[in-house]
Backbone bond lengths (Angstrom), bond angles and torsions (degrees), N, CA, C in turn:
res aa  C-N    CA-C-N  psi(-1)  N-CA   C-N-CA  omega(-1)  CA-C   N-CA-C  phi
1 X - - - 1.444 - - 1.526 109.68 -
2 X 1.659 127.80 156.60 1.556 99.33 -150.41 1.896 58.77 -126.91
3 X 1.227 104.09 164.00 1.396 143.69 158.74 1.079 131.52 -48.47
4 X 1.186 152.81 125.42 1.409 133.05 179.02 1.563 102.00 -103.57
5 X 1.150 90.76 123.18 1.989 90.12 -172.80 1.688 111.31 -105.77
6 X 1.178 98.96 1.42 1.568 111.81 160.70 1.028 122.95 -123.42
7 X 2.029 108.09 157.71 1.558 103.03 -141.04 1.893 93.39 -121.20
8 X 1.330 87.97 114.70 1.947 79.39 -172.38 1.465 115.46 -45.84
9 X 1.311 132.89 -9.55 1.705 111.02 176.62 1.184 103.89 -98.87
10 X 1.451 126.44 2.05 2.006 110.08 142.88 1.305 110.69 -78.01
11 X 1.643 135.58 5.99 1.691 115.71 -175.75 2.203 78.51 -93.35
12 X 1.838 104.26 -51.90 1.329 114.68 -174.09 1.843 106.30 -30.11
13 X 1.280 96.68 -50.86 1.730 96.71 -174.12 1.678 116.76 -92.30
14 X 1.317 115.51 -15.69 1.310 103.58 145.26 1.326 144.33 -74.51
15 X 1.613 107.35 -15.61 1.572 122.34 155.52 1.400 133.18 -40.61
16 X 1.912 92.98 -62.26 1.659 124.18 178.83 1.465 100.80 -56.48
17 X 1.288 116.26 -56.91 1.502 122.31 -176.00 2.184 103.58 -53.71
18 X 0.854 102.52 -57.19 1.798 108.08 -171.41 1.816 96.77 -57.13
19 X 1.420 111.90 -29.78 1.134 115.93 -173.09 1.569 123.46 -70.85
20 X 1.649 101.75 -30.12 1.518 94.49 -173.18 1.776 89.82 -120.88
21 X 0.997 120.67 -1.87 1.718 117.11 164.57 1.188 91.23 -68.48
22 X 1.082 146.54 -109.92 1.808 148.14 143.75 1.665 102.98 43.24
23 X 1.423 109.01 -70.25 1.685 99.46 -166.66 1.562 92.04 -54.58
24 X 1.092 118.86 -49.61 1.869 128.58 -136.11 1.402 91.84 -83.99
25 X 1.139 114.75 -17.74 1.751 99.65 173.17 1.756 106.59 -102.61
26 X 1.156 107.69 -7.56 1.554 109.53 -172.39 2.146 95.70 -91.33
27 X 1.383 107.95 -29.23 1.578 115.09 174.62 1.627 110.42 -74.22
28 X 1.931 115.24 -33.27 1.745 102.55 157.83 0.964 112.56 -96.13
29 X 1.624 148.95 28.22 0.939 139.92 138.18 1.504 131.12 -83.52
30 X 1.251 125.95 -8.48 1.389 152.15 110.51 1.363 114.73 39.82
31 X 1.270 107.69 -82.44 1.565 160.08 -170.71 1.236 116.16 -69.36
32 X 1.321 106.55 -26.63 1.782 113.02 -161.70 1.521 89.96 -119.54
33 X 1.680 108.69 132.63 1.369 114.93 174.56 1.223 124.70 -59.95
34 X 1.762 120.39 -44.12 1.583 116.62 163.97 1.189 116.98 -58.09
35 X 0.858 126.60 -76.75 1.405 141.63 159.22 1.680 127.05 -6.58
36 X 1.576 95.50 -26.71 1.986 89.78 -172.84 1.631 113.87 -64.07
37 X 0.903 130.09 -57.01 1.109 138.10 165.80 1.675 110.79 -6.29
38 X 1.246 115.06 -43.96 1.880 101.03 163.91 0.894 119.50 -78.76
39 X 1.321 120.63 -1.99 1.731 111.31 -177.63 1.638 92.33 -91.39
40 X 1.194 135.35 -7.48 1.694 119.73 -162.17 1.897 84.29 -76.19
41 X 1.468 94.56 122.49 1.596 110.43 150.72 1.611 137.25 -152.11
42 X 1.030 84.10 162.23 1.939 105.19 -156.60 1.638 103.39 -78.48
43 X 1.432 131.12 133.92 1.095 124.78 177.20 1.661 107.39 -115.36
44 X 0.947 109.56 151.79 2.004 110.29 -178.58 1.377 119.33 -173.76
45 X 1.040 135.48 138.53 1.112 141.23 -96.48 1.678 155.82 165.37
46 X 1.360 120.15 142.73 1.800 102.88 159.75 1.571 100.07 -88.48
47 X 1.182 130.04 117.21 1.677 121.58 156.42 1.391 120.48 -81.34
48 X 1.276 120.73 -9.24 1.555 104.16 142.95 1.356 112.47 -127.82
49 X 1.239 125.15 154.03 1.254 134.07 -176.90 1.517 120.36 -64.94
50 X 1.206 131.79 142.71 1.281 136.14 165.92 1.542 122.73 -55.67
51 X 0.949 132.27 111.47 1.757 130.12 152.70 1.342 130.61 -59.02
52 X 1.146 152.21 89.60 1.489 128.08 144.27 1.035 117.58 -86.54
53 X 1.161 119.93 127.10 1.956 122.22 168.35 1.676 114.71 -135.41
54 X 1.475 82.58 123.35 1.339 109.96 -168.88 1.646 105.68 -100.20
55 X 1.216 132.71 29.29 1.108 135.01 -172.28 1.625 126.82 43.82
56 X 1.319 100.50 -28.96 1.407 103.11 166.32 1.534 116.46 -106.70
57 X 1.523 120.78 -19.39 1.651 109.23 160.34 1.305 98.43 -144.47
58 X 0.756 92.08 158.11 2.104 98.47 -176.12 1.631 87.40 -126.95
59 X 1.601 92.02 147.17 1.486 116.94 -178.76 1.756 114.77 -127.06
60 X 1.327 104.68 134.34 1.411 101.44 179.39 1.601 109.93 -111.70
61 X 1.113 115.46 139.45 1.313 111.15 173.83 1.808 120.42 -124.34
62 X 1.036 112.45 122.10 1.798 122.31 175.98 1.084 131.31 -140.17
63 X 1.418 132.43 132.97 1.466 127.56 178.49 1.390 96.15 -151.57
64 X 1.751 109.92 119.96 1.364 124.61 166.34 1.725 106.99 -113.37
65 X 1.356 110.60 106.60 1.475 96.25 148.05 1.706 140.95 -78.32
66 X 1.129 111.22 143.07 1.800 111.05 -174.63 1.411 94.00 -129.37
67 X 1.216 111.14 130.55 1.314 119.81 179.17 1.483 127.26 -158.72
68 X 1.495 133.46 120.52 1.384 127.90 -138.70 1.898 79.38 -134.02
69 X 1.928 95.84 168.61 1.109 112.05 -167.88 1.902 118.34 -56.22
70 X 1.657 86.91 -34.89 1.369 80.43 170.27 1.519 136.55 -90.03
71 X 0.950 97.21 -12.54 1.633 102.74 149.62 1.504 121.20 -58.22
72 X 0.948 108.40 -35.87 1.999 110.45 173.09 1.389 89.99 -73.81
73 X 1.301 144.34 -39.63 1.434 131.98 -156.90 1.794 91.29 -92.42
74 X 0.931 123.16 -34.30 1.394 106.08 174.40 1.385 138.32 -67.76
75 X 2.047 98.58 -23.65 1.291 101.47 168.34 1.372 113.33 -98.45
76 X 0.856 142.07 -9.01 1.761 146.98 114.18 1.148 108.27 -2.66
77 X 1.607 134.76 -68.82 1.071 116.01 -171.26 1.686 108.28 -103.67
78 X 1.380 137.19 25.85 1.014 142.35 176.95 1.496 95.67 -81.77
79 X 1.362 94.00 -57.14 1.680 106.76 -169.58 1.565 109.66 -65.33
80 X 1.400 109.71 -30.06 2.133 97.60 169.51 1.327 99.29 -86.03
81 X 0.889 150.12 3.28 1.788 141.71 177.85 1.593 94.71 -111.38
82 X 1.376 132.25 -22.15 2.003 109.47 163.27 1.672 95.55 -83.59
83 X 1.194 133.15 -9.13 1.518 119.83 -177.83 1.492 118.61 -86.86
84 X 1.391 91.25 -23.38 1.502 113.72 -171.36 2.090 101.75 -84.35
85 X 0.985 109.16 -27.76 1.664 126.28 -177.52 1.688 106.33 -77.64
């Protein structure tokens, strides 16, 4: 049985990292006419938030993802640079 000598919350944090390097170059790429095309992204989602109220704490609940082409290309290459490590 072989070992796993890598530790999935360096692939987890090389993900997050490809993920928002990715938005932030896909948000100045924006701007640039060749270039727009990484900024096109998809949002999905709760669009309104959840309520529970319990009279003594109320809870909100939300999760929107936003996510543009270069963000897929960043975690694309997040994931060949932890394979490559």
């Amino acid at each position: 049985m072989a070992l796993r000598d890598k530790s999935i919350w360096i692939l987890i944090l090389f993900i997050l990292s490809g993920i928002v390097v990715g938005g932030l170059i896909g948000k100045l790429a924006a701007n640039v006419d060749a270039l727009s095309w990484l900024a096109y992204e998809q949002e999905f989602g709760l669009s309104s938030p959840i309520e529970l109220d319990l009279s003594v704490i109320k809870l909100t609940f939300g999760l929107i993802f936003k996510i543009n082409i270069a963000s897929i290309i960043g975690i694309i290459l997040a994931v060949l640079i932890y394979k490559k490590i």
